[in-house]
N, C-alpha and C positions, 0 to 999 in steps of 0.2 A: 843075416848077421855076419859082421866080419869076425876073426879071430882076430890072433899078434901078428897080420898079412903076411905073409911070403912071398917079397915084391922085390925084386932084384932089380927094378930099371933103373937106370938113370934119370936124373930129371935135374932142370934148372930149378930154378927156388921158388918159382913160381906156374909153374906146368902141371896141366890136371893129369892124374894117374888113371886109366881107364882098364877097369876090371866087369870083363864082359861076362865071366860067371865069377859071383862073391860065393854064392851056395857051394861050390866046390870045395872053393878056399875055407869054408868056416867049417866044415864037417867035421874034420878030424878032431879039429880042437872041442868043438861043443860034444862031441862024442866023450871025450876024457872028462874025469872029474876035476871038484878044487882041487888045486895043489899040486893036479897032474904036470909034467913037465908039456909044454907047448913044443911043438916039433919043427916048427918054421923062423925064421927071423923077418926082421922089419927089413925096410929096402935100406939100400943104402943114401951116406947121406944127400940132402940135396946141394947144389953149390951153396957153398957160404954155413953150412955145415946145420946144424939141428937136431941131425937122427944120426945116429952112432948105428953100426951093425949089432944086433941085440936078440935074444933068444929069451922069450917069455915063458911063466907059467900063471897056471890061473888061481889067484888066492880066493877071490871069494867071488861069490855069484847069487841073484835073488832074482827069482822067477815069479813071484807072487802068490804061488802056488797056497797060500795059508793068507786068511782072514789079519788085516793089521791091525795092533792093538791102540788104533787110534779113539776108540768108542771109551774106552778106559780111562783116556789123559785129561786129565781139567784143563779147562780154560782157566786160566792165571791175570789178571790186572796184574800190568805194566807198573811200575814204580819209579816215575820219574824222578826221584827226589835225589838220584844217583847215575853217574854217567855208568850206562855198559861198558861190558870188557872192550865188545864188540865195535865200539867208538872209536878207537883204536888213538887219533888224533882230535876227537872234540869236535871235529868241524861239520861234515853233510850230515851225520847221524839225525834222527827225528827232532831231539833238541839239540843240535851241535850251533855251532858259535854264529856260523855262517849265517844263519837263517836271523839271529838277533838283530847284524849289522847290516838285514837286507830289509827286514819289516819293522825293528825298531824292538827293543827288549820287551816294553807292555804288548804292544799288538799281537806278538809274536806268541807270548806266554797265552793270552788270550784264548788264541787259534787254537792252542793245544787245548785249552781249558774249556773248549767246546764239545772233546768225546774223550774217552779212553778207548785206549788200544789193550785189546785180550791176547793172549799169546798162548798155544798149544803146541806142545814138543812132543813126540816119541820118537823111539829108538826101536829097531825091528834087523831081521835079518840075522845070520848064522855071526852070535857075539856082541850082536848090537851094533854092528860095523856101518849101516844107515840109518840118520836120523833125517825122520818129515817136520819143519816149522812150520807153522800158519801163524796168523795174522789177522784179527779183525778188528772193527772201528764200531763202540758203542755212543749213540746221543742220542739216545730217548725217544726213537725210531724215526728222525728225522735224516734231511737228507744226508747221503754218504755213510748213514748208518747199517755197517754187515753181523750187526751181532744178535742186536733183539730178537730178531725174526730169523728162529732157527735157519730155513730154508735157507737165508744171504748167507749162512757161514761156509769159508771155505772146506777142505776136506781132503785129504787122500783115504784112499782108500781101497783094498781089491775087489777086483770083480769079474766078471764074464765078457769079454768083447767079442761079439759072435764074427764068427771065422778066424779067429788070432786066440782063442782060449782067456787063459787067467791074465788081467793088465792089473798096473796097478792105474787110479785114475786121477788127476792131480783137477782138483774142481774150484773155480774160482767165480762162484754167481753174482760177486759184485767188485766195483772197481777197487774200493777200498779195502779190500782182502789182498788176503798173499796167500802161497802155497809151495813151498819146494821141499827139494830130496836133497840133501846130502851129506856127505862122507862124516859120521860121526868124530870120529881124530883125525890128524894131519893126515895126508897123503904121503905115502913114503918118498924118497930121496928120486928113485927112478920106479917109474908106473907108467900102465895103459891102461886108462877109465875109458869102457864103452856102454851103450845102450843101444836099444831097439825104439824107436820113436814110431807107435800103432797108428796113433790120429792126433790133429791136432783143430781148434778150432779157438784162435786167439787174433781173429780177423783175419784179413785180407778177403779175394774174392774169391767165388763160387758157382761157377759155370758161368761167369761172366758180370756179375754181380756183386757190390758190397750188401745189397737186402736181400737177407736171405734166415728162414726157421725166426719169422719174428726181429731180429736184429739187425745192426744198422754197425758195420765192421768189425762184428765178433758183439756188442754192445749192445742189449735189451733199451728198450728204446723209450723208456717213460721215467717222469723225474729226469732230474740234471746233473751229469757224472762229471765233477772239475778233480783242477791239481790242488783244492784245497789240505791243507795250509804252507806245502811246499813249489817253490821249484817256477815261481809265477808270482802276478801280484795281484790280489783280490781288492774289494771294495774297502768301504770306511768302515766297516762291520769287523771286525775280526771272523766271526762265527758265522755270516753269512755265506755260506758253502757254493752257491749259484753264483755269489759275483764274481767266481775266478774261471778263468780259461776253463774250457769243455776237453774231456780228454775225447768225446764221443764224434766230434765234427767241429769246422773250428772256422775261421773269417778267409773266403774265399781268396785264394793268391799268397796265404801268410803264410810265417814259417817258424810264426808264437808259438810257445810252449803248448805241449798236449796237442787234440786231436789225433793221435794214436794208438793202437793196440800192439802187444808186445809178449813175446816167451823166450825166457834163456833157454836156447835146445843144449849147452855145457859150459859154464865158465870156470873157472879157475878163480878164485879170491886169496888176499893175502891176508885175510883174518876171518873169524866160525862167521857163515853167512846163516841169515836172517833175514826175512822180510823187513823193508824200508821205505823211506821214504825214495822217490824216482833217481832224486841223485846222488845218495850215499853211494851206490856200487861204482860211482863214475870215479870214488876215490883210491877204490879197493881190487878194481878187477886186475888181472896179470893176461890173461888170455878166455875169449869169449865164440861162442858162438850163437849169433839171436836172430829172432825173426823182431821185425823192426814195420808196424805197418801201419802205415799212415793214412789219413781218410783225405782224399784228394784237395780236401779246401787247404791241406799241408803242404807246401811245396818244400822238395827235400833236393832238387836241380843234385839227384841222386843218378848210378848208374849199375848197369848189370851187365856179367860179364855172358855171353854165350861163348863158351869153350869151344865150337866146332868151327867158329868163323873165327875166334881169337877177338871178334869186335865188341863194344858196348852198345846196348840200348837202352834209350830213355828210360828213368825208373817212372818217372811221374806220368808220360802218356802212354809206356808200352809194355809196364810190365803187371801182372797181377793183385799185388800188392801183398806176394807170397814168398818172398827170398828168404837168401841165407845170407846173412853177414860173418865174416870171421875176419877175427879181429886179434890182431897182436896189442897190447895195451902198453904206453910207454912212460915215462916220465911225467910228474905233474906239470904242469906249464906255469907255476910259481914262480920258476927258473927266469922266465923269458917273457910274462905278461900276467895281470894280475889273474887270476882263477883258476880253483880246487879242481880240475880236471885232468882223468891222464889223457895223452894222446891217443887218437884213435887211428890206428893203421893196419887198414882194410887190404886184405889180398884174394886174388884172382887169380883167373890164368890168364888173363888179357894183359898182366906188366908183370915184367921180372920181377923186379920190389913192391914192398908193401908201400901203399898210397894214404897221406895223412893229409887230411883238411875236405874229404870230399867224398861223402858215401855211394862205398862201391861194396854190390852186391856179386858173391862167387858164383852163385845162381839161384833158377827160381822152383820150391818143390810143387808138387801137385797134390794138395789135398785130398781132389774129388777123387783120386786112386786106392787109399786109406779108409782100410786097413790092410784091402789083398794084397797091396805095397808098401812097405815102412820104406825109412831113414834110419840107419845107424850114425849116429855121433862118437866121436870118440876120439881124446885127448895122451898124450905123451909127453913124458919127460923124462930126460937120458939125462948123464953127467956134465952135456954141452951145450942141450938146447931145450926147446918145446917141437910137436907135432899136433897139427892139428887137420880134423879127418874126419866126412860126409862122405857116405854112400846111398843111392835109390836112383829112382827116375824122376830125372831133373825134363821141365817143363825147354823144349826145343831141343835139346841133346840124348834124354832119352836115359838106361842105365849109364854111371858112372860114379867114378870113387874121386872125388877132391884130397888133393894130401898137400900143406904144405908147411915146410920145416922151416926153423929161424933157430940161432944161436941165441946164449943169452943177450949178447951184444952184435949187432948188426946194423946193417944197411937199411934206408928208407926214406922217401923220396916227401918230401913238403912244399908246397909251394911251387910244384917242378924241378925243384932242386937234390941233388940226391946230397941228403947227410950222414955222415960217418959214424960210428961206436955209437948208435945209439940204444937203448937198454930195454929191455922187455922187465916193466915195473916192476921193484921187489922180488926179483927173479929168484934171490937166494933165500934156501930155505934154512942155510946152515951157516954160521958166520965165518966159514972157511971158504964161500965160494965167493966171498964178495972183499974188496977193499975200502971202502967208503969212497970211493971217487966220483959216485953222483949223487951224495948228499947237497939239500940246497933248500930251500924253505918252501913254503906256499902260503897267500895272501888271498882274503877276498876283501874287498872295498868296498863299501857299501854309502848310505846316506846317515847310519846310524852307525857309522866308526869301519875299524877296521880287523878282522879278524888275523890272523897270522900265527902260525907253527913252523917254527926253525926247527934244524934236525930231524929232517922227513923220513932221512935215510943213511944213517950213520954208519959208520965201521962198528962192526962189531954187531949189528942188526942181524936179526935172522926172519922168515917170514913165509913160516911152514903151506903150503898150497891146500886148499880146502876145493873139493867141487861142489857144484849145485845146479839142479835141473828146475824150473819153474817158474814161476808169475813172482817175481822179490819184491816187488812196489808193490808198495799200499796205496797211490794214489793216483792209480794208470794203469790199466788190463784188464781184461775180463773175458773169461773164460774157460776151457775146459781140456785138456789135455791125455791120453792114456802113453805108459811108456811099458816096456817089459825087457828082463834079461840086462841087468845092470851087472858089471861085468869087469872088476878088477885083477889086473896083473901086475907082476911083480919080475923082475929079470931071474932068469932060470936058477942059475947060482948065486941069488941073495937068501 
């Protein structure tokens, strides 16, 4: 486990930070209780700024040491008859606009009209300070159905992970379920969210294999797992759940929607996350870190960085299909070409700047090591920027800590082109830190009209930072997860 590091090196903006004993470093502080003061600072900043010199303590902390009161919580029917808060703009949410003007308002209403979604909340931990969501999909035990048949529903839960003690276990046994952790209220102004990531099994491979314990890339392998009713186009059916793209294996060479498996190991969102449909978070993220794993008939002409040679390798013929992606999230592309997306700009230590348009992985972890080995994740936000930050044994390099810092406005590279001021999304949590200068609309176009929201990002906005650890799609992943030692700080003298 890491603490608040005490890491005094220098580093360009994108150089991996290698810490050859972490257990040293984490002692003192997991020795001290909440609230204790933290005795070390962050490193300083990286070029182009990010991380301020900063001196943490620890406000709260959950070890799973106690039973969660998730056996207690009902499941709730969804009430669509009203948009969520959580909608924020109308548009990717499960009914938002988008999805009308891409299947057509009846078809669309249809699709929905084929199951209900169930929704379970609690609130656990010292104040209620974490809440777990779930997500599952009822139709009359037909396909995509995770609710009838207790066993499909998802679940957190604590328990025993033998050799690693009490985890808590985030359980996702069908595609059309969700399951996360996170932070009951806003995140404070300046914070270091970390965790301990025990095991994880949400695909990629396994001593050399995507079959492996019965499934087929984290993916139980009987019945047909699609992106019904988002995110793709299905048949002349509304309801027919099998005539849409497979998220399980998909048409050799393509790079169609689905055929993947997926877990956020941290992101950041600019509104209370929820499980969703696959591309609502594409509206919402600010900073991400996922595992991203595609079943080979996906070609992703993706790459991975090995930090000890500085070079890339192939994702599609040379790597696992077990990375880490970290991702700065920019701007909607409303701006500049029609579609609700923000930019994805990936970093590494193989390029100074973050890289947009072209999936690149930081590195690759090792499953088959888990639990004797975790991954800590763990996110930062100071008065100038974000940090974000992976430590374990990465699969060709072996132990190492990834850190890398960004401004809220920075540098980053598209098209081979390096561009200027550009913005890590809704970075301001406060209407003080932001001027409206990249306010600007977003459009989807579709065959059934056009959707569009002006005022994406006004002056005077604010758009307080939430995390969330987990499976958020409801219609893509599958899986099972253990994490322990969630792990909030807060600057010494706040």
């Amino acid at each position: 486990m890491t603490d608040n590091p005490t890491r005094s090196t220098k580093r360009s903006r994108a150089r991996k930070l290698v810490l050859p004993c972490i257990a040293a470093l984490t002692a003192p502080l997991l020795a001290a209780g909440a609230g204790q003061a933290a005795t070390a600072a962050e490193p300083e900043a990286a070029a182009g700024g990010g991380a301020v010199e900063r001196q943490w303590r620890l406000q709260h902390q959950e070890s799973f040491g106690k039973p969660l009161p998730g056996a207690d919580a009902p499941w709730t029917a969804e009430d669509r008859s009203t948009r969520p808060p959580y909608s924020l703009y109308g548009m990717k949410y499960d009914g938002g606009a988008q999805w009308e003007v891409k299947y057509g308002p009846e078809y669309f209403a249809e699709s929905l009209a084929s199951f209900t979604t169930y929704r379970k909340s609690f609130s656990f931990g010292k104040d209620g300070w974490l809440t777990a969501e779930l997500s599952a999909r009822e139709s009359g035990g037909g396909d995509g159905d995770s609710f009838t048949d207790t066993a499909d529903r998802p679940q957190v839960v604590s328990e025993v992970l033998p050799g690693a003690g009490r985890v808590a276990r985030l359980d996702v046994p069908s595609h059309t379920g969700g399951a996360i952790i996170r932070s009951t209220e806003p995140l404070p102004q300046e914070y270091r969210i970390e965790y301990d990531l025990k095991t994880i099994d949400f695909g990629g491979e396994r001593n050399g294999t995507l079959e492996y314990d019965g499934k087929l890339n984290g993916y139980a392998t009987e019945g047909c797992k699609t992106l019904h009713p988002w995110n793709a186009t299905g048949g002349s059916d509304p309801a027919a759940v099998c005539d849409w793209p497979s998220v399980r294996e998909g048409v050799p060479g393509s790079r169609q929607p689905g055929a993947y498996n997926q877990f956020h190991f941290l992101s950041i969102m600019d509104v209370l996350p929820v499980p969703q449909n696959n591309g609502w978070p594409h509206f919402h993220r600010k900073i991400m870190m996922d595992a991203f794993n595609p079943h080979p008939d996906r070609t992703t002409k993706g790459k991975v960085c090995n930090s000890d040679t500085g070079e890339y390798y192939d994702y599609d013929t040379e790597s696992t299909r077990n990375a880490v992606n970290m991702l700065w999230l920019g701007p909607q592309t409303g701006a500049t070409r029609t579609g609700a997306n923000n930019r994805q700009m990936f970093v590494s230590s193989c390029d100074e700047n973050s890289i947009a348009g072209t999936q690149i992985s930081a590195a690759e972890m090792q499953p088959e090591l888990m639990p004797k080995e975790d991954y800590t994740f763990a996110i930062e936000r100071t008065k100038t920027g974000y940090t974000m930050e992976v430590s374990g044994n990465f699969r060709h390099v072996g132990e190492e800590t990834y850190r890398f810092s960004r401004d809220f406005v920075d540098d980053n590279v598209l098209a081979g082109k390096l561009e200027t001021d550009v913005p890590i999304w809704h970075y301001n949590v406060t209407p003080e830190e932001y001027d409206g200068r990249f306010n600007s609309f977003v459009e989807e176009k579709g065959p059934f009209g056009t959707a569009r929201v002006d005022d994406i990002w006004p002056a005077g906005s604010a758009y307080p930072d939430y995390f969330f650890i987990g499976d958020g799609y409801t219609n893509v992943a599958e899986g099972n997860a253990t994490i322990d030692d969630i792990r909030l700080y807060v600057p010494k003298d706040a």
